[in-house]
N, C-alpha and C positions, 0 to 999 in steps of 0.2 A: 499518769492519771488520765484517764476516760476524757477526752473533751463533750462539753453539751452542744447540741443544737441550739438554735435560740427557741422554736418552738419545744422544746422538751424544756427547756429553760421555764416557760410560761405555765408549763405544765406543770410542773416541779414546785412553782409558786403557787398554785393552787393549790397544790396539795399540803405546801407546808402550812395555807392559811388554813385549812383544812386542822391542819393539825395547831393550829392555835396562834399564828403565826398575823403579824399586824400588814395584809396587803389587799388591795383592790381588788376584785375576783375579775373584772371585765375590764381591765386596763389592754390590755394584749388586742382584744377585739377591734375596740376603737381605735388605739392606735393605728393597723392593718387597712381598718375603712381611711382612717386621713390620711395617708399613706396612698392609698388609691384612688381616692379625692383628686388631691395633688398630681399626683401622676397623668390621670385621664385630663385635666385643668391644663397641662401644660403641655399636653402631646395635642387637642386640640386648638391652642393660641398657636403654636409653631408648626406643627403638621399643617392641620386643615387651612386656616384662614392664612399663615406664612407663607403655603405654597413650595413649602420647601421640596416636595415630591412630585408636583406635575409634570414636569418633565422627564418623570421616569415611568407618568402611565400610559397607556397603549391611546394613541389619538385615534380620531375617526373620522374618513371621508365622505359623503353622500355620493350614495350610486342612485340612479336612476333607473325604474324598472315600471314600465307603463305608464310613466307620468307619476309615478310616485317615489318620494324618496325613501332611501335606507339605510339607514347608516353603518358601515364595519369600520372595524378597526385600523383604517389606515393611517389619520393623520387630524387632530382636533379644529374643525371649523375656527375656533376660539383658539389660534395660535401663540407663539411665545411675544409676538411683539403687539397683540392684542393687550395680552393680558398684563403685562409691562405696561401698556400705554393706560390701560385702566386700573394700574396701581399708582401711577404719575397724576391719574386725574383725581382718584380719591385723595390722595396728600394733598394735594394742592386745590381743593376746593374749600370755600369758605362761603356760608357754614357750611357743614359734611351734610351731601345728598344722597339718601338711597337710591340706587340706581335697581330697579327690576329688573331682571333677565330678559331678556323679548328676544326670541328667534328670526331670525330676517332670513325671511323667504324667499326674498332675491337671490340673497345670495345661497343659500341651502338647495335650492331648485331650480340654478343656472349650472345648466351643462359645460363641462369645459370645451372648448371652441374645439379643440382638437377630436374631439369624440366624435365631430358630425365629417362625416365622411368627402362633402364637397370640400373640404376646407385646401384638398391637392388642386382640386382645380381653382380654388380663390390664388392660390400660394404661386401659381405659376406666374401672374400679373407682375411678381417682383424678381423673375429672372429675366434682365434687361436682354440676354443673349437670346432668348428665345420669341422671335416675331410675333407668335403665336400666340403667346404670353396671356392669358384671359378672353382668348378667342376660338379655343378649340368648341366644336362641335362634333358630337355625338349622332350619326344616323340610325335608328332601328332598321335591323333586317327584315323586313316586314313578308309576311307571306306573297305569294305574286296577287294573291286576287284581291287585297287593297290596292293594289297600282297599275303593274304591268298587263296582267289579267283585263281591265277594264279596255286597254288601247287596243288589244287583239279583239276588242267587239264592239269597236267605234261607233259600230252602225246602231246601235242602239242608246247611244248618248244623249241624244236627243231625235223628238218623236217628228221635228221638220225639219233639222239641217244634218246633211251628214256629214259627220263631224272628223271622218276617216281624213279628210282630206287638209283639215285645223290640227291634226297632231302631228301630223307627219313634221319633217324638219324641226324635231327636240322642242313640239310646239308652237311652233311660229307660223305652221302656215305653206301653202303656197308660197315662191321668191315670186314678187310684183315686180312686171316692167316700166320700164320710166316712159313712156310712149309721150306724155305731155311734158314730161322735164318737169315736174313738181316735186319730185321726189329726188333722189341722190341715185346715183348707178348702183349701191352697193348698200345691205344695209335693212332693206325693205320686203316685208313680208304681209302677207292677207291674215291678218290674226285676229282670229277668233275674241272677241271681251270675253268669253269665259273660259279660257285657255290657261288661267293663271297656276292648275294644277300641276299641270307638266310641265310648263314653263319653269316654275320655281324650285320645281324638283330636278331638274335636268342643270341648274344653274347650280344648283346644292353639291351634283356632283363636281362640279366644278373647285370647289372651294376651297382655299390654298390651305385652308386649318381645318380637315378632319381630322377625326382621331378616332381609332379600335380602342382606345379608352377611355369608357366611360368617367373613369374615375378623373379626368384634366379636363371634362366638358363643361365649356360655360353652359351651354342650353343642350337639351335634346330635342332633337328633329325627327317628325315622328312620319314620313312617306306616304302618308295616305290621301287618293286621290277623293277627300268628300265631297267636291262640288260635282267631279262623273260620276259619282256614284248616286248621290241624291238624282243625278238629273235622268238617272234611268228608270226611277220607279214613280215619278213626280205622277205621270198623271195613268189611272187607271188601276192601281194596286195599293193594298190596303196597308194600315201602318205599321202592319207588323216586317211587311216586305221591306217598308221604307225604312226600319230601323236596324233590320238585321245586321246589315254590316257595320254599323257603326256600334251595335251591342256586341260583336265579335271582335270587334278592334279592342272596344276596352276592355274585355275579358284577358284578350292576348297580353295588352301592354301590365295590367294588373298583376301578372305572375312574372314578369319580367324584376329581375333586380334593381335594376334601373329607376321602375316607378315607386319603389317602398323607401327611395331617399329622399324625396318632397312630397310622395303624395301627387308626384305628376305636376308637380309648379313649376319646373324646369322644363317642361315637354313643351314644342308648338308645333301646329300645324298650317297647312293651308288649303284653301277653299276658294276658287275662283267662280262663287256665286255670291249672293247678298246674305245678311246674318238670317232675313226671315225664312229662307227656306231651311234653315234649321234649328228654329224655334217653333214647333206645334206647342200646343199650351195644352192639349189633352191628345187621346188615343183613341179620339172618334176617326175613322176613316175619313169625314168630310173637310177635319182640319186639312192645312197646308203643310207640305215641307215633313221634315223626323225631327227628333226631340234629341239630336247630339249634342246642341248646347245647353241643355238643360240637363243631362244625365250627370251625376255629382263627377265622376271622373272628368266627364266632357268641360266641366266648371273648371276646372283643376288646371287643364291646360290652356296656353296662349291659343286661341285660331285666326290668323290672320285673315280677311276676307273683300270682299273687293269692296263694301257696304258694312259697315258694323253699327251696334245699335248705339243709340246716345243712353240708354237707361240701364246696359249692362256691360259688366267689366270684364268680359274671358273674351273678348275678340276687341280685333283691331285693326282698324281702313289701312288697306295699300293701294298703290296705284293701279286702274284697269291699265291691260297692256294695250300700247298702241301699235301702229302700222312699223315703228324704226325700230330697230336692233341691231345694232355698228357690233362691228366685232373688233373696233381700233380704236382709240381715243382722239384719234385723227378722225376719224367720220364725223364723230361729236361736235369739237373743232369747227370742220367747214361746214357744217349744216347747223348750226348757231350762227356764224358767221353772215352765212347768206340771211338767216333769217332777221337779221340787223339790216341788213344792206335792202330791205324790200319794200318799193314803195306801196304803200296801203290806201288805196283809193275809196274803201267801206269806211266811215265810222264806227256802222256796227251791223251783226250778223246774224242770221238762227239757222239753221240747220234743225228741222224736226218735224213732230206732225204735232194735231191738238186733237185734245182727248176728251173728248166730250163725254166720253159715258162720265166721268170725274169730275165733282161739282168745284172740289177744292185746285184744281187747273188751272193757271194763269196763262197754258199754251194759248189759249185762245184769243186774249188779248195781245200778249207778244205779239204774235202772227199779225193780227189788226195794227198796231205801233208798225211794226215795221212797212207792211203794207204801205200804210199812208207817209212813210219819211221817203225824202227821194237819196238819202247817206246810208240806207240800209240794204244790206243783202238777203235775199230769202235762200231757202232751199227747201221747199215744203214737202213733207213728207206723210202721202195720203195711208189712209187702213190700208191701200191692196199696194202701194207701195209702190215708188218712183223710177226709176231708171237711176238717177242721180244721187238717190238717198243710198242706192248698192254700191257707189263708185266713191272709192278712198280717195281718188285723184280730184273728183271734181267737189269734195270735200274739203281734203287740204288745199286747193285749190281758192278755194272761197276762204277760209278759214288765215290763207299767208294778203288774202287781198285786203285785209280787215282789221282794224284798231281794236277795236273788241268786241267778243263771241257771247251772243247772250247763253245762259247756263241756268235754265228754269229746272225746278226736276223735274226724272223721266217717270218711269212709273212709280218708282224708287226713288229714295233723295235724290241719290248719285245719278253720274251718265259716264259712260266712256267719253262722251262728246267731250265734255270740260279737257282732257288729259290729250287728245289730239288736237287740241284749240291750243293749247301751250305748248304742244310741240311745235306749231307753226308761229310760235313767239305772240302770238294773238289774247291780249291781257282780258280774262274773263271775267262775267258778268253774274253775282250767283245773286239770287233771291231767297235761298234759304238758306241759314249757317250750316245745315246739317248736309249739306253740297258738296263741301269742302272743309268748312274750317272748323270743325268737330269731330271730320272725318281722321284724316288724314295730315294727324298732327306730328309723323314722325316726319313726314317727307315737305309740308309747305310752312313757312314761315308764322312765326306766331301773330305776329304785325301785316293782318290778312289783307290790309289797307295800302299795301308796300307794293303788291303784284294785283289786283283785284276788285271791283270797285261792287260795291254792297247795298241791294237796292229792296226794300222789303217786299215781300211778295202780295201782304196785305194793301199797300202804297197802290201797285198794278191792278189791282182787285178791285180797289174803291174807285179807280181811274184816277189817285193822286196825282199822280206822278205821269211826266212826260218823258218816256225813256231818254229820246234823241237831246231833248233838254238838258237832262241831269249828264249825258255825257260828252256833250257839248262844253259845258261851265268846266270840265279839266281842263287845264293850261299844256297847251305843247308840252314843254319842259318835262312837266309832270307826270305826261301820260308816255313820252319817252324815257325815265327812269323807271317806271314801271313797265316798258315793255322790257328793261333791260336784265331787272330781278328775273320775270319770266321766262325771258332764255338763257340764264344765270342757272335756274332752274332743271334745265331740260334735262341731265344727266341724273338729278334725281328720280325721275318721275318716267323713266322708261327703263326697258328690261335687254340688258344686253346679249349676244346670239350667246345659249345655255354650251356653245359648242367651240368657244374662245373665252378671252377674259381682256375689262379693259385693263390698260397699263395704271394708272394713278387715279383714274377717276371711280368716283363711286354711284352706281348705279341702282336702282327701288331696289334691287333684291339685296346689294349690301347695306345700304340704309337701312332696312327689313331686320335683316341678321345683329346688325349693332344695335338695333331700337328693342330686341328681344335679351340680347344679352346683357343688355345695363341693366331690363326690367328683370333678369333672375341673379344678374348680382345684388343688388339693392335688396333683393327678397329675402336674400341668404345673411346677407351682411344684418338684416332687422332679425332674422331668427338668432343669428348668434349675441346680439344685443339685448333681443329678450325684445322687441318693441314692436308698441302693436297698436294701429288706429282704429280704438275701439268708436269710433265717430262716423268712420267711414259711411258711405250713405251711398249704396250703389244706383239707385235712383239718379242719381245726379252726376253716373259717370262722364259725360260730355264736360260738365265744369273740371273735373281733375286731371282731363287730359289736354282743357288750356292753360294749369298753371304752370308759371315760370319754376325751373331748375330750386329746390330747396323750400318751394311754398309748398302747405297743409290745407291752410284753410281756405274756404271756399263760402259766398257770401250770395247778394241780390247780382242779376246780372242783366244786360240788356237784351237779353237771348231766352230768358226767362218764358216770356209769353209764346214764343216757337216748338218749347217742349215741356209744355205742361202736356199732358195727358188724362185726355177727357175721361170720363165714366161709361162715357158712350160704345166701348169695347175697341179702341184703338187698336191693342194688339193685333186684332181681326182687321183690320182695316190696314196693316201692315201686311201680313198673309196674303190678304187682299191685292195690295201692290206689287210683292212678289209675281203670283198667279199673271198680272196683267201684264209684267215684263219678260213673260214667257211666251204672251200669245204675241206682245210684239216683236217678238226678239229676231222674226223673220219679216221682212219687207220694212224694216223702218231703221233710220239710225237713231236709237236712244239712248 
């Protein structure tokens, strides 16, 4: 016998009702729909919301692709112990809370740390065997005519000194003889304050952690000489001359691999001039200086310089070079030593001239204070310029005879003077914080009060204050721990011969090198964090490079009224200072 289908069965019932027969014409129908009623009711309560299948669907990762996500098929953001721990928390919440789905864009649009290419050179820090360890540096090969080009045409460096004779010896200088016995037999060089380019580049090669790869560098160092090169076109030629090289440098470093892994945050340079000769504010010919620190590249990287400004954050004060250069840690040594051992018959000192075309000058009071004290030393130094103001010797000379060096600014905040004053253990005297101790925060103690006594330049100005007074009222004791800091000091704050290395001690150019590599680890370590001060106030760069290790915030300060800046077009009146420490930079020590 035939078996039925079930549907021919339904069928078959129709037709008998058809033919007269007692049954439901649409029984078959309905049944079929509850049938898949049912069916869909309970493939939804155990498929979908059970979760019985997630784990066998394709997950997905976020790629990153211009700043924007995208998701494929790698691996579910919303993982298995996600979604375990949000079936744990719906059970166990009382009463039951709808939770909305919300995507967290942290996490979605945080790159994995491994993806950023510096992460080889973070990673070295943790192989103890390797001395190197977080300290490699990266040199650009740079063409000759950023560097070496410039010393082969010395004679044009500057438009009064010729400068042929300041680069020789890797920078330093003429070797000075000890004819007065001021100085050490060994050690002593005629150098140039704006020497700082060769100097530090000549020391660079020196550096026990190079590296041909980029990929292990803490920082990259970028060989270009800008402060000879600004000082060729400074006066006479127009701004397109004075930018060219530095629009050619960042064209160069731009296509380099190298610059498309921060955008150039990792790159530094150096400059052994003041910041305002490389800040023009426009592209009239009459402004001062080229606009390198203003070109968004030139923003990008570190530029160390011998003056940096207080209201912007891509450069940073090192020390002017002085007359000493040890190529032993032993020089160091005995010439601290003696500097302890020497009896100081000055209380206190100036070495300078006064400036009268400058209203805002306190030179000219100094000069008068010292004048009339019979504990104070002069060494005045007229516009057409002294005999004594050219001689290192009878400079340091005055400078070892003397308790402490007064340090007014020159035409500029800064002076080379201050940095030869403490070479001779001679505890200085600043009237402006922007002197030193806003300057030159990687190399001098933050407790400026430790090594330096601080006397406001307004005080001098009103005739408050009686210089010989106020340092008189220091205690022996007092003013001997602080000469002690000072020649504690001395190995930071000078530049050892680029053509040795000291043994243990660390010298402005390593200080230099460590105070750049913290600032592009810290930088890397906030990118891979994801963190960002969106508060930051570049204005007020001076406040954030005196706080303490781990502080942010930045508040009212007693320094406040120093660098406000007026309406009255300060920038130009900085340019302005620049210009004038160019016309003195010959016959005068400033």
């Amino acid at each position: 016998m035939r078996r039925r289908s079930p549907t021919s069965q339904c069928s078959d019932d129709s037709m008998e009702k058809g033919q007269g027969k007692n049954h439901h014409p649409r029984i078959c129908l309905l049944a079929s729909l509850s049938g898949l009623f049912w069916f869909l009711l309970l493939y939804f309560h155990f498929v979908i919301l059970g979760g019985n299948h997630v784990q066998d669907s394709p997950s997905l990762d976020p790629v990153f692709l211009q700043g924007q996500s995208i998701i494929t098929p790698q691996s579910n953001p919303l993982n298995r112990a996600t979604i375990r721990s949000a079936k744990v928390e719906k059970m166990n919440a009382q009463p039951p809370v709808i939770r909305p789905v919300v995507s967290d864009n942290s996490t979605t649009r945080r790159r994995d740390p491994e993806s950023y290419s510096f992460m080889r050179a973070l990673r070295t820090v943790e192989n103890k065997s390797d001395p190197c360890g977080g300290r490699y540096i990266y040199v650009h090969d740079l063409p000759p005519r950023f560097n070496e080009d410039m010393l082969k045409e010395c004679k044009t460096l500057s438009p009064w000194t010729n400068m042929c004779k300041f680069t020789a010896n890797a920078g330093l200088g003429p070797q000075m003889e000890n004819a007065d016995g001021v100085f050490s037999n060994t050690g002593w060089y005629a150098t140039n304050q704006f020497a700082v380019d060769v100097i530090f580049g000549n020391r660079m090669k020196q550096y026990e952690c190079l590296t041909n790869d980029s990929s292990l560098a803490a920082a990259i160092f970028v060989p270009f000489y800008a402060g000879f090169d600004i000082a060729r076109y400074l006066w006479g030629y127009n701004t397109s001359m004075r930018d060219a090289a530095s629009l050619d440098l960042v064209d160069w470093l731009q296509k380099r691999p190298e610059w498309s892994i921060m955008g150039g945050k990792d790159h530094f340079l150096v400059a052994g001039r003041i910041t305002w000769d490389f800040r023009r504010l426009s592209d009239s010919d009459s402004d001062w200086g080229n606009k390198l620190l203003f070109l968004p590249a030139g923003g990008n990287m570190s530029m160390l310089v011998v003056e940096s400004s207080p209201w912007n954050a891509n450069d940073f004060g090192i020390p002017y070079p002085t007359y000493f250069h040890p190529a032993k840690d032993a020089e160091v040594f005995v010439w601290q030593d003696r500097m302890r051992k020497l009896e100081r018959k000055w209380l206190f000192c100036f070495a300078g001239g006064a400036r009268p075309d400058n209203p805002k000058s306190i030179r000219g009071q100094i000069i008068d204070q010292c004048k009339e004290s019979k504990v104070c030393e002069l060494l005045k130094c007229g516009q057409s310029g002294e005999s004594k103001c050219h001689s290192p010797s009878s400079i340091m000379q005055m400078f070892q005879s003397s308790l402490f060096c007064l340090q007014p600014q020159g035409d500029s905040y800064t002076r080379r003077s201050a940095f030869d004053a403490m070479l001779a253990g001679c505890i200085p005297v600043f009237f402006h914080p922007a002197s030193a101790y806003t300057q030159y925060t990687w190399h001098l103690p933050k407790n400026y009060s430790s090594f330096s006594v601080f006397i406001s330049e307004n005080d001098v100005r009103k005739k408050n204050i009686s210089i010989e007074e106020r340092l008189s009222q220091i205690p022996p004791e007092k003013a001997k721990e602080m000469r002690e800091v000072v020649i504690s000091m001395i190995p930071r704050l000078i530049y050892a011969n680029p053509r040795s290395k000291l043994e243990t001690l660390k010298d402005a150019f390593d200080v230099s090198v460590q105070a750049v590599i913290k600032k592009v680890t810290m930088l890397r370590k906030d990118i891979i964090e994801d963190r960002k001060d969106d508060n930051f106030i570049e204005e007020l760069s001076w406040k954030y490079a005196l706080l303490d290790e781990g502080q942010t915030q930045i508040g009212a300060h007693e320094w406040d009224p120093f660098f406000e800046k007026p309406k009255d077009g300060s920038a130009e009146s900085e340019a302005e200072s620049a210009k004038n420490s160019w016309k003195n930079e010959q016959g005068q020590h400033s």
